[in-house]
N, CA, C and O of each residue as an XYZ file, in Angstrom:
520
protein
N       1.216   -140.122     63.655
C       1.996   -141.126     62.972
C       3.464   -140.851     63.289
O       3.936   -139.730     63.104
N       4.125   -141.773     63.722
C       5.207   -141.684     63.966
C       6.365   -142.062     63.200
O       6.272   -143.238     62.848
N       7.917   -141.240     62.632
C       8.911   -141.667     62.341
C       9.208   -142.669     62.394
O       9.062   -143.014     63.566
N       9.919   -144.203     61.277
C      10.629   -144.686     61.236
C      12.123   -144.292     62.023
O      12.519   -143.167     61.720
N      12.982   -145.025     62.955
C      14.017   -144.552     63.557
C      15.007   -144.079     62.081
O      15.021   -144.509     60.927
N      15.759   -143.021     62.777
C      16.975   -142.260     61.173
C      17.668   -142.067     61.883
O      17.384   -142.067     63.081
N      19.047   -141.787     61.345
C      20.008   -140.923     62.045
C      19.937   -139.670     62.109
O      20.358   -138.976     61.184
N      19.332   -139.091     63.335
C      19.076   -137.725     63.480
C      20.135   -136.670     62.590
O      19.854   -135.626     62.001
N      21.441   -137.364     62.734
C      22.386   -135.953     62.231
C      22.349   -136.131     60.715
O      23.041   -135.242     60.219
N      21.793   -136.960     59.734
C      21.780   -136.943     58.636
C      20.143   -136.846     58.074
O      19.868   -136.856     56.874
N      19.086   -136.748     59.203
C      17.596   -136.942     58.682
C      17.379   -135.344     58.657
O      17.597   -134.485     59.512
N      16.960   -135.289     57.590
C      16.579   -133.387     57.169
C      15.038   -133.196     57.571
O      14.399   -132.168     57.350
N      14.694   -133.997     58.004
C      13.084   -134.147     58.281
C      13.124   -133.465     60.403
O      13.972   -133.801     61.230
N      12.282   -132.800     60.569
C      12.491   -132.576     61.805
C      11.638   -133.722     62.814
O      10.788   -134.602     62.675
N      12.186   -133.302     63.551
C      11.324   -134.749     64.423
C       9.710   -134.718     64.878
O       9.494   -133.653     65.456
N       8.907   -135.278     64.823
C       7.353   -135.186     65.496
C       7.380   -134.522     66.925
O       8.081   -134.868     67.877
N       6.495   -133.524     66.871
C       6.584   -133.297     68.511
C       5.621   -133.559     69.088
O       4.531   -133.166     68.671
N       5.744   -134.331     70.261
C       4.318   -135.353     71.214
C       3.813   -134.005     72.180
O       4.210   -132.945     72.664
N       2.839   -134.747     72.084
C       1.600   -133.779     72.819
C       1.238   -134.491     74.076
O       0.746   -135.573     74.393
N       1.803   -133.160     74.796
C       1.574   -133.536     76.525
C       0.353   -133.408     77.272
O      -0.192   -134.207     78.034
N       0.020   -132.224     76.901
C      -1.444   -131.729     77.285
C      -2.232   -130.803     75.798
O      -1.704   -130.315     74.799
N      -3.533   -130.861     76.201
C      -4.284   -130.041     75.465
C      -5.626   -129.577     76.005
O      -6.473   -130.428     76.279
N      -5.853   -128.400     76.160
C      -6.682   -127.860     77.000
C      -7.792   -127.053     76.101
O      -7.107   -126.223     75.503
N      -8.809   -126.919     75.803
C      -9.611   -125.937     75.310
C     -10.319   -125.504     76.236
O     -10.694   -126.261     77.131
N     -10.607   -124.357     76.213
C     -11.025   -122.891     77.587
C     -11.379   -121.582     76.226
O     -10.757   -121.265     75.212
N     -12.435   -121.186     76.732
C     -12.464   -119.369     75.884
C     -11.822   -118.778     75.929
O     -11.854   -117.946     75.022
N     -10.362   -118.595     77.248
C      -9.391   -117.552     77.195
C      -8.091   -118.608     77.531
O      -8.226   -119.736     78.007
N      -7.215   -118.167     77.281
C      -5.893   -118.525     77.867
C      -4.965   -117.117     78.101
O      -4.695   -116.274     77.246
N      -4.621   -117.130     79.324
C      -3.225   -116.341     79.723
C      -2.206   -117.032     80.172
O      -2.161   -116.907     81.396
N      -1.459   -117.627     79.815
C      -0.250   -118.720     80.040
C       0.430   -117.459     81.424
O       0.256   -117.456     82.642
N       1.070   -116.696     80.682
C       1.848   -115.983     81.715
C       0.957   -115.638     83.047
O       1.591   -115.837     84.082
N      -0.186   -115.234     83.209
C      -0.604   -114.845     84.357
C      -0.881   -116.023     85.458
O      -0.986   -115.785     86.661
N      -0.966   -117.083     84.989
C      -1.429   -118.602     85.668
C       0.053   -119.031     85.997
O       0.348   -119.630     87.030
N       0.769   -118.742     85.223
C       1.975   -119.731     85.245
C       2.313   -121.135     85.443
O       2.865   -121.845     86.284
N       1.699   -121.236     84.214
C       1.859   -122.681     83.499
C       3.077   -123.415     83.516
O       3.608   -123.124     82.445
N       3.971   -124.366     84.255
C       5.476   -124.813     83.737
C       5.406   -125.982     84.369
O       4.608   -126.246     85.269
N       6.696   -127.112     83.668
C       6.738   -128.774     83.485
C       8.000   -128.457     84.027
O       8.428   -129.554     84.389
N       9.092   -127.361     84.375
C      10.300   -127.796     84.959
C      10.338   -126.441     85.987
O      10.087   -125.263     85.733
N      10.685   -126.986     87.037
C      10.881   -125.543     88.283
C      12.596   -125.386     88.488
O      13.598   -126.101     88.467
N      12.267   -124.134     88.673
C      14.136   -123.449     88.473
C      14.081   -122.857     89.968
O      13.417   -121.825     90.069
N      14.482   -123.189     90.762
C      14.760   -122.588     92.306
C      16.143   -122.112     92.757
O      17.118   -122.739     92.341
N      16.332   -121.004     93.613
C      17.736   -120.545     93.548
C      18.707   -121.539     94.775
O      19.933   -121.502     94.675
N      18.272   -122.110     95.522
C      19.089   -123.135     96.117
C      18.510   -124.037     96.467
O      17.322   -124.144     96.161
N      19.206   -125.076     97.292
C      18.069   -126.108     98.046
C      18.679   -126.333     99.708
O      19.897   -126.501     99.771
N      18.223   -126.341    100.491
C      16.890   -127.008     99.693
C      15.871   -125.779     99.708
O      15.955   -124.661    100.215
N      14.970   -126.353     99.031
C      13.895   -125.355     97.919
C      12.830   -125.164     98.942
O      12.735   -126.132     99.696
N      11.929   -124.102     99.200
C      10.514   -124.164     99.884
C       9.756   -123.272     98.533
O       9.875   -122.314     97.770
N       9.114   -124.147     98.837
C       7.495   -123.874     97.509
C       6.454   -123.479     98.480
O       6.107   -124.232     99.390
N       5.896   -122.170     98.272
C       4.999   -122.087     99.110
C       3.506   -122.276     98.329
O       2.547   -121.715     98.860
N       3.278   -123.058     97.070
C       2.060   -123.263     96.209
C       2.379   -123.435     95.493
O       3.243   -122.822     94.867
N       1.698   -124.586     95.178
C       1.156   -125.363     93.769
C       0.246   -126.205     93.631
O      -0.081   -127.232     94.227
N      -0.289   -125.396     92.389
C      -1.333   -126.277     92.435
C      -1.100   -127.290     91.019
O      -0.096   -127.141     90.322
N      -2.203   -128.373     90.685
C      -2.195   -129.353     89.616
C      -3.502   -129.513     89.243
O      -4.211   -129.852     90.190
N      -4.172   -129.368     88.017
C      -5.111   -129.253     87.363
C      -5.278   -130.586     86.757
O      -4.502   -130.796     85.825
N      -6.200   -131.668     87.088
C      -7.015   -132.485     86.101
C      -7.910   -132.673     85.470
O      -8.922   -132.039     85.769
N      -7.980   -133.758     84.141
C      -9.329   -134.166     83.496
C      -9.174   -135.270     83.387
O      -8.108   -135.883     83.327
N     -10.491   -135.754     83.339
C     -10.158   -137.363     83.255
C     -12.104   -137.866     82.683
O     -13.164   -137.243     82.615
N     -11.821   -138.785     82.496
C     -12.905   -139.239     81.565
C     -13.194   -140.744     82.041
O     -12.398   -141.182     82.871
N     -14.240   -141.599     81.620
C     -14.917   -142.485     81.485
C     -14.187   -143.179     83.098
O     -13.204   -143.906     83.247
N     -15.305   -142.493     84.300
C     -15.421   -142.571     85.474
C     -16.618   -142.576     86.041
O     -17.354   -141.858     85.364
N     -17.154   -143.008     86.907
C     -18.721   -142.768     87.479
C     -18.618   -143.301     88.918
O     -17.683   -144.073     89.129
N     -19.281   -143.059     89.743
C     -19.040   -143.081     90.890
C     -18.245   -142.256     92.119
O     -17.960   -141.068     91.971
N     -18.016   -142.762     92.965
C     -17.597   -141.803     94.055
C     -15.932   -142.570     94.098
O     -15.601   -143.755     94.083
N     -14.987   -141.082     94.168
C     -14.133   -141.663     94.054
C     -13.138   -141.086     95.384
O     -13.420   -140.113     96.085
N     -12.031   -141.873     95.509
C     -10.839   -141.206     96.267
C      -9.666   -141.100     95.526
O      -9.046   -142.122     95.233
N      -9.145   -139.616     95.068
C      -8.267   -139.473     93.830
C      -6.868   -139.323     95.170
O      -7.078   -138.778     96.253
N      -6.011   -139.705     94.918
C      -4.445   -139.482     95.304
C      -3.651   -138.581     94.749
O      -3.276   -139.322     93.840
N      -3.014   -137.466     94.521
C      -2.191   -137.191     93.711
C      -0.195   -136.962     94.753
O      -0.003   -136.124     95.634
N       0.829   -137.916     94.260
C       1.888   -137.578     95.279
C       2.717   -136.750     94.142
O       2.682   -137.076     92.955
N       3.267   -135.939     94.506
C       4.939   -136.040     94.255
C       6.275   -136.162     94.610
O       7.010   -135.436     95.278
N       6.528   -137.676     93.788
C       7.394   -138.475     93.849
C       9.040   -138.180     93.720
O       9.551   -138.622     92.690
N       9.630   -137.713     94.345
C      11.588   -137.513     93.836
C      11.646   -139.166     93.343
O      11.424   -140.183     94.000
N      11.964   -139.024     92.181
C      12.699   -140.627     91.607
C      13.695   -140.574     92.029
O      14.004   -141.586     91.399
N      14.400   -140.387     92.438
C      16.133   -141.034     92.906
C      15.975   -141.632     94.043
O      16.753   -142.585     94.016
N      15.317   -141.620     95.206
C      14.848   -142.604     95.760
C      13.339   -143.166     96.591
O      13.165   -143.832     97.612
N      12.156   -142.369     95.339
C      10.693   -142.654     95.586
C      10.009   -142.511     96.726
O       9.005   -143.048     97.195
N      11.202   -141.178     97.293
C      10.170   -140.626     98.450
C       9.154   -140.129     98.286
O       9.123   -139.807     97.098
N       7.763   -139.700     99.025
C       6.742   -138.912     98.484
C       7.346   -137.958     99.196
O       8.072   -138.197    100.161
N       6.949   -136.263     98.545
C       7.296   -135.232     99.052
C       6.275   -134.556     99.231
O       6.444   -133.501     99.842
N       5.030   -134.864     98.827
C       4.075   -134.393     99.041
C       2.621   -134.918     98.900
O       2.639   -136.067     98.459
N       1.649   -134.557     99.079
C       0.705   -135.856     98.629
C      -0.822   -134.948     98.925
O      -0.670   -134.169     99.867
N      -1.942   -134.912     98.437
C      -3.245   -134.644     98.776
C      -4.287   -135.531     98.019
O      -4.007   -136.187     97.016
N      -5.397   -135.485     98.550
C      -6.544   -136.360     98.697
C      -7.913   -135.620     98.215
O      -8.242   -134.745     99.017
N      -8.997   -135.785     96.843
C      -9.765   -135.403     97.040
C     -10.955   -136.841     96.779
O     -10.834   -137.871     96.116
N     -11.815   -136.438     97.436
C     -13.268   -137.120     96.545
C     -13.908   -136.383     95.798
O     -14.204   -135.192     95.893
N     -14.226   -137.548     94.632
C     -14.637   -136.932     93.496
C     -16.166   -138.040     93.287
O     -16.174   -139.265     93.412
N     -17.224   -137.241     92.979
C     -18.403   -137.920     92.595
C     -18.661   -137.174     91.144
O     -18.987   -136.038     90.801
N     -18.292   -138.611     90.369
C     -18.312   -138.621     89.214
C     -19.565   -138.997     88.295
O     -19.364   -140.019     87.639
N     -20.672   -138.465     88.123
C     -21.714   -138.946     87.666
C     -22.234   -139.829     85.911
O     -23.236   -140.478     85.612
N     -21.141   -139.474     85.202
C     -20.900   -139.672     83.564
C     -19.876   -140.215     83.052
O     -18.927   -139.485     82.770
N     -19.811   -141.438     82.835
C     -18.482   -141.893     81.730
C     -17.872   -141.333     80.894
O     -16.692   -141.459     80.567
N     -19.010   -140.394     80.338
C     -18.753   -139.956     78.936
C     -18.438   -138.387     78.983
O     -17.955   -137.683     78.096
N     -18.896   -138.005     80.414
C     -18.321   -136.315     80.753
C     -17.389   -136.484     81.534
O     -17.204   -137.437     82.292
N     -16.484   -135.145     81.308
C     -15.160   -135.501     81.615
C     -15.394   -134.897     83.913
O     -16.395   -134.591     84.559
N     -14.285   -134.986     84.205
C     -14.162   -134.613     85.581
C     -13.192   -133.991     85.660
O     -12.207   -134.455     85.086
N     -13.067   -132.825     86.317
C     -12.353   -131.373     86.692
C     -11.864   -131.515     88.077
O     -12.729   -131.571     88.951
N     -10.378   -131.596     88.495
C      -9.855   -131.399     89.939
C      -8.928   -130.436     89.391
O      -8.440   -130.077     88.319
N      -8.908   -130.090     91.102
C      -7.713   -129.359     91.249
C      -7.097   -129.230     92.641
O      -7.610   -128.608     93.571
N      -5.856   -129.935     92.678
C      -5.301   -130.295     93.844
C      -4.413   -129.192     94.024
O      -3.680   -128.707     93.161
N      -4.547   -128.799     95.329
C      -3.700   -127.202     95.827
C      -2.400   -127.778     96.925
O      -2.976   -128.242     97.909
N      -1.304   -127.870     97.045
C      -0.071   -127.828     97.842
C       0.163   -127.199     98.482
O       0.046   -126.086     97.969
N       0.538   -127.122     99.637
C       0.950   -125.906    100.143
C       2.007   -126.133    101.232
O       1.804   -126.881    102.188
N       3.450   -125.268    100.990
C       4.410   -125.703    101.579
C       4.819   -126.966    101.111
O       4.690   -127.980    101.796
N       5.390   -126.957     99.785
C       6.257   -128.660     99.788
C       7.664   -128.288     99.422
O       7.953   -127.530     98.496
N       8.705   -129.015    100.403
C      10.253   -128.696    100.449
C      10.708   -129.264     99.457
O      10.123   -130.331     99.272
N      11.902   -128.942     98.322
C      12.481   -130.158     98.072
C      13.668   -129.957     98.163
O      14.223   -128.960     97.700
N      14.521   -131.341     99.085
C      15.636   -131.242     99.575
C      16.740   -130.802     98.669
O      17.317   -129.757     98.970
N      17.134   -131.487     97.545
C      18.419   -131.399     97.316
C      17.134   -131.276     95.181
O      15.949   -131.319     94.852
N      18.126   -131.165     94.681
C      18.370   -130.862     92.935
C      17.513   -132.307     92.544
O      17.146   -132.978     93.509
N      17.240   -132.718     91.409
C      16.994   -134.099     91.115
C      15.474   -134.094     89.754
O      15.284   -133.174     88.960
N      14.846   -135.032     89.830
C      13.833   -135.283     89.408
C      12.954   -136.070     89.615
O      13.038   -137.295     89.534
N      11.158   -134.830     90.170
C      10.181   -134.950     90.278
C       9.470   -135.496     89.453
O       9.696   -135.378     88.248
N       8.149   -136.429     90.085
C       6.775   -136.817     89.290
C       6.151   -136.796     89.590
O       6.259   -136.898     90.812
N       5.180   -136.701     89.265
C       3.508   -136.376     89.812
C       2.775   -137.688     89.563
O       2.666   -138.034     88.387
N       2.249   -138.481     90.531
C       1.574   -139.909     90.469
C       0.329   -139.441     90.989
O       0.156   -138.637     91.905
N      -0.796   -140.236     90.065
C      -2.316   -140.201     90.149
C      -2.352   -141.469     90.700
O      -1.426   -142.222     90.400
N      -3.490   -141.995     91.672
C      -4.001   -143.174     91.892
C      -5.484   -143.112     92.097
O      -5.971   -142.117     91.560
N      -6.278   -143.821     92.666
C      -7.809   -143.744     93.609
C      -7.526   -145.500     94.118
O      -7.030   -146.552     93.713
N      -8.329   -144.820     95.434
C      -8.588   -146.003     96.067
C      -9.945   -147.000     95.837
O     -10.476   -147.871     96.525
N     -10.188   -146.488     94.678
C     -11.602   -147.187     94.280
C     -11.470   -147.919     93.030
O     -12.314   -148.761     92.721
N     -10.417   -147.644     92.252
C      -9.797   -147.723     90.859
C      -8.514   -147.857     90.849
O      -7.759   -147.356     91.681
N      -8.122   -148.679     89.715
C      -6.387   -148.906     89.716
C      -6.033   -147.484     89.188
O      -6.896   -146.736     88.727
N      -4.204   -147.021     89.318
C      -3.842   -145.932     88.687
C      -4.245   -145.398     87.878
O      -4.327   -146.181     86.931
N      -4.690   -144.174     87.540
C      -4.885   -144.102     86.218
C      -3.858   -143.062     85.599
O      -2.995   -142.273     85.985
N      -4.533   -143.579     84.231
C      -3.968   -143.172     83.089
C      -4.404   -142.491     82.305
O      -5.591   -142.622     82.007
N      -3.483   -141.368     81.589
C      -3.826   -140.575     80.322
C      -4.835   -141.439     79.144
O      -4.665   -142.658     79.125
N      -5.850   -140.863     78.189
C      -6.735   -141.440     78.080
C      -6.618   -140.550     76.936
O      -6.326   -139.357     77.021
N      -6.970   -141.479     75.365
C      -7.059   -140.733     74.065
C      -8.368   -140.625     74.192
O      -9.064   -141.519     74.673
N      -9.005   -139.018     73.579
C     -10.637   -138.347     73.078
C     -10.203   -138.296     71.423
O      -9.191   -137.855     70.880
N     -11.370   -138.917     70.897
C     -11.987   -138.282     70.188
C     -13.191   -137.041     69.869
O     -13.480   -136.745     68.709
């Protein structure tokens, strides 16, 4: 449930915090995986020699061709991009990728995104579970 808009500098109430991901697993080691949403590099341009990107996704069936790029928004170059097929047998069970990078430059400072597509299916999208 979300806040009515307030004036932050006079609302004593702290703000809702949105939920990006949520993962359940028997173990978690955040630090040993190294889990992170913003990369800190000491110059540019930058060489990344790995990364990888972990998905789930739900109410799918069939054989698919998943896309994953990443996009610099300042002017929607792809900087990187891989391809898997996925044979998805269950709507209702979820599907597990994991797309591996290797070697992606990035030229100058700015801000990255990570775009999902398939060529079998329009973009997709984050998806509420109950």
């Amino acid at each position: 449930m979300s806040q009515p808009p307030a004036d932050r500098e006079h609302d004593p109430r702290p703000p809702l915090p949105v939920l990006n991901a949520l993962l359940v697993c028997d173990e978690a080691i955040k630090e040993e995986i190294g889990i992170f949403e913003t990369m800190r590099v000491p110059r540019f341009p930058a060489r990344l020699p790995r990364l990888c990107v972990y998905v789930k996704m739900t109410d799918a069936e069939g054989q698919y061709e998943i896309i994953l790029q990443l996009i610099r928004l300042d002017d929607l170059q792809v900087i990187g991009e891989r391809r898997l097929t996925a044979a998805l047998g269950d709507r209702m069970a979820a599907g597990e990728l994991v797309f591996r990078f290797r070697t992606l430059t990035l030229l100058h400072p700015g801000r990255y995104e990570f775009r999902m597509c398939s060529r079998t299916a329009a973009p997709l999208a984050p998806r509420a579970s109950t």
